[in-house]
C-alpha positions in Angstrom: -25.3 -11.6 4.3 -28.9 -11.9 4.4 -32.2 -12.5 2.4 -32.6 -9.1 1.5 -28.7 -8.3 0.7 -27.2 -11.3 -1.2 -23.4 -9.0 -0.5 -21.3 -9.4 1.9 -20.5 -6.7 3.6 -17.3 -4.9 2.7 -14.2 -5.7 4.0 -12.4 -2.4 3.9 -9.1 -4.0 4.9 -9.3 -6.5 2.3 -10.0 -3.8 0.0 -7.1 -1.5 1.1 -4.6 -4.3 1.0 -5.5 -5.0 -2.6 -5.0 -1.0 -3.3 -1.4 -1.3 -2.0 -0.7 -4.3 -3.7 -1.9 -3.2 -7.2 0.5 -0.2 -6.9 3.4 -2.7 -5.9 2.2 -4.8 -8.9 2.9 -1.6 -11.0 6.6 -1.7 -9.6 7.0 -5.4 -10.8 5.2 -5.0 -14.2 7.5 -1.8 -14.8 10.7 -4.0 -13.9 11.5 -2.3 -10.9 10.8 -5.2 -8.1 10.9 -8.7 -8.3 9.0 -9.8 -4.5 5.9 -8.5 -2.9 5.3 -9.4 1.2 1.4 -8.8 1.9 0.7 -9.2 5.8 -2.5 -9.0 6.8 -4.4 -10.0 10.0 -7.9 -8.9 11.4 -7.4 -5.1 11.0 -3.4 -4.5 10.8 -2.1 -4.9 7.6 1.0 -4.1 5.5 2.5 -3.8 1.9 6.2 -4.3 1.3 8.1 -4.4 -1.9 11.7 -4.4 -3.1 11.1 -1.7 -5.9 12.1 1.9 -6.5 10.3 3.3 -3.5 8.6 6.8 -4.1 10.6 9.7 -4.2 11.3 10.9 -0.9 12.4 14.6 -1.8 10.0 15.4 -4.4 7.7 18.7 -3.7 4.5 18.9 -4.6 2.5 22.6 -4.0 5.2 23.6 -2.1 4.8 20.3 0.3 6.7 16.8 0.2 4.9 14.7 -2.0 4.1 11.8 0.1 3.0 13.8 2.6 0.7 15.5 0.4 -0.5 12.5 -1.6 -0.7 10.6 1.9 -3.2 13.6 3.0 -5.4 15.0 0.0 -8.2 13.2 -1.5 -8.7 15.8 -4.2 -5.6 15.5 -5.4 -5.2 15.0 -9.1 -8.6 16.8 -9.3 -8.6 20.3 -7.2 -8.8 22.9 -10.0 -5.4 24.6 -11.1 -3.3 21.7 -10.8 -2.0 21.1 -14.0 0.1 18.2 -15.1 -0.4 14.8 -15.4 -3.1 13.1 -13.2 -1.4 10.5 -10.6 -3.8 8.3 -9.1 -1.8 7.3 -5.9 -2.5 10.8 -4.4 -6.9 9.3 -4.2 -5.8 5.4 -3.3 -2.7 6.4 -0.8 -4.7 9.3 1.3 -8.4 7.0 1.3 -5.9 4.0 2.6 -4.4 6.3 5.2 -8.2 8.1 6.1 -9.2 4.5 7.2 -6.2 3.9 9.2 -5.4 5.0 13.3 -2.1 4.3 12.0 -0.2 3.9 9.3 3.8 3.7 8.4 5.7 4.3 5.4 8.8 3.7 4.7 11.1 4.7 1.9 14.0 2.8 1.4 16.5 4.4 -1.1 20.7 3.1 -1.6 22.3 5.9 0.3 18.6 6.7 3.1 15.5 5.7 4.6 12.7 7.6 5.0 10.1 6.8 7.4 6.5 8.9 8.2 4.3 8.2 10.7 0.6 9.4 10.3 -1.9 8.8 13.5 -5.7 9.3 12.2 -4.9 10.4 8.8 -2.3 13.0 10.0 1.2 13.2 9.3 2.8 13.5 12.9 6.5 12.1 12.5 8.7 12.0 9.6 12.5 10.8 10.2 15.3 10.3 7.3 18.5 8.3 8.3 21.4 9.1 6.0 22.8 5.2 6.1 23.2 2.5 2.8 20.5 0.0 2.2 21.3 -3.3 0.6 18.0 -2.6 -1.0 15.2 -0.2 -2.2 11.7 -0.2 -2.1 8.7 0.7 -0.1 6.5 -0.7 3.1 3.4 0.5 4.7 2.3 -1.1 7.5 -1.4 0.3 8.8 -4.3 -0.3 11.4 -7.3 0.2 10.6 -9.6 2.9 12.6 -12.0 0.6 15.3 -15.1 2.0 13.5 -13.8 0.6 10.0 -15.2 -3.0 8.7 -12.8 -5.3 8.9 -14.0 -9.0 8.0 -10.3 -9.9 8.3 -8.1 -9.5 5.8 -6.1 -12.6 6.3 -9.1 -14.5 4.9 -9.2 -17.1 2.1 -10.6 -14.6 0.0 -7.6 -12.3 -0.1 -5.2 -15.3 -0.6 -7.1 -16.9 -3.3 -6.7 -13.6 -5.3 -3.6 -13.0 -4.4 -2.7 -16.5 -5.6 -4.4 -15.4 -8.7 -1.4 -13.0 -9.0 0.6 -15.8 -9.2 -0.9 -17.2 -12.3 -0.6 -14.0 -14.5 3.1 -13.3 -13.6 4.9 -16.0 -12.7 7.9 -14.5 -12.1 6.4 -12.5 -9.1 7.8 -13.8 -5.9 5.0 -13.2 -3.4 4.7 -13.6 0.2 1.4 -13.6 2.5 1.8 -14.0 6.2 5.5 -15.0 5.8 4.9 -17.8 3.2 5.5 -18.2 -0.6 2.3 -18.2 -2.9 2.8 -20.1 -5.9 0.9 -20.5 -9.0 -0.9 -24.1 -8.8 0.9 -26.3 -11.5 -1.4 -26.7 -14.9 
């Protein structure tokens, strides 16, 4: 920060961990999870939550879905695409552009589904037919060397994740393997 720009500069993994966790927040508002895990050191990062998961075998455009919303920045807004507009498609494929490499992982009752993406790319994607004690959703990235990173493991990012805290008290929510609680009134 200097004289002549009072801003920080941005922390682009800070950002991208807050994306991830505001769409496991929608999980836990809708019911669906009950614990967020937020991991987050220099440039590596990840997301993990015990809710639904995304839906591994839904097509979209004759493509899987997380593929395609892990790879298109235009979509909701291409033209011709009708239904209704789905914002993870612009937060999930800018989190992925940023990262070298990023894993997601489905985990469903009767499968898991893992994809691998290197530079924005899907290049591996692996489902194991096996039972899970539970469901829900990780994604574990790196962020690309020429990518900001003022370290997303800073007191900044806990502070507002703590903030989560506050407004649902029921979350239960992890950063770097220990429990944030809201501070007692």
């Amino acid at each position: 920060m200097s004289a002549s720009n009072p801003h920080p500069p941005l922390d682009l993994a800070a950002t991208a961990v807050r994306a991830l966790v505001l769409y496991s927040l929608m999980e836990f508002q809708s019911g669906h999870a009950t614990t967020l895990r937020v991991t987050a050191e220099g440039s590596t990062f990840g997301i993990s939550d015990d809710g639904r998961g995304h839906p591994p075998d839904k097509v979209l455009e004759g493509t899987n879905y997380l593929a395609y919303i892990y790879t298109h920045f235009d979509y909701p807004f291409a033209g011709g695409r009708g239904g209704p507009v789905q914002l993870q498609g612009i937060g999930m494929s800018l989190v992925n552009a940023l990262c070298s490499a990023l894993t997601l992982t489905v985990r469903k009752r009767d499968r898991t589904l893992t994809m691998t993406f290197d530079n924005g790319r899907l290049v591996a994607s692996d489902t194991v037919e096996a039972p899970n004690e539970g469901t829900g959703l990780t994604v574990s990235c790196h962020l690309r060397p020429e990518v900001p990173a003022g370290g997303a493991g800073t007191a900044e990012l806990e502070a507002w994740l703590l903030g989560l805290t506050v407004v649902h008290p029921t979350l239960k929510l992890f950063f770097n393997g220990r429990e944030l609680t809201a501070p007692l009134p």
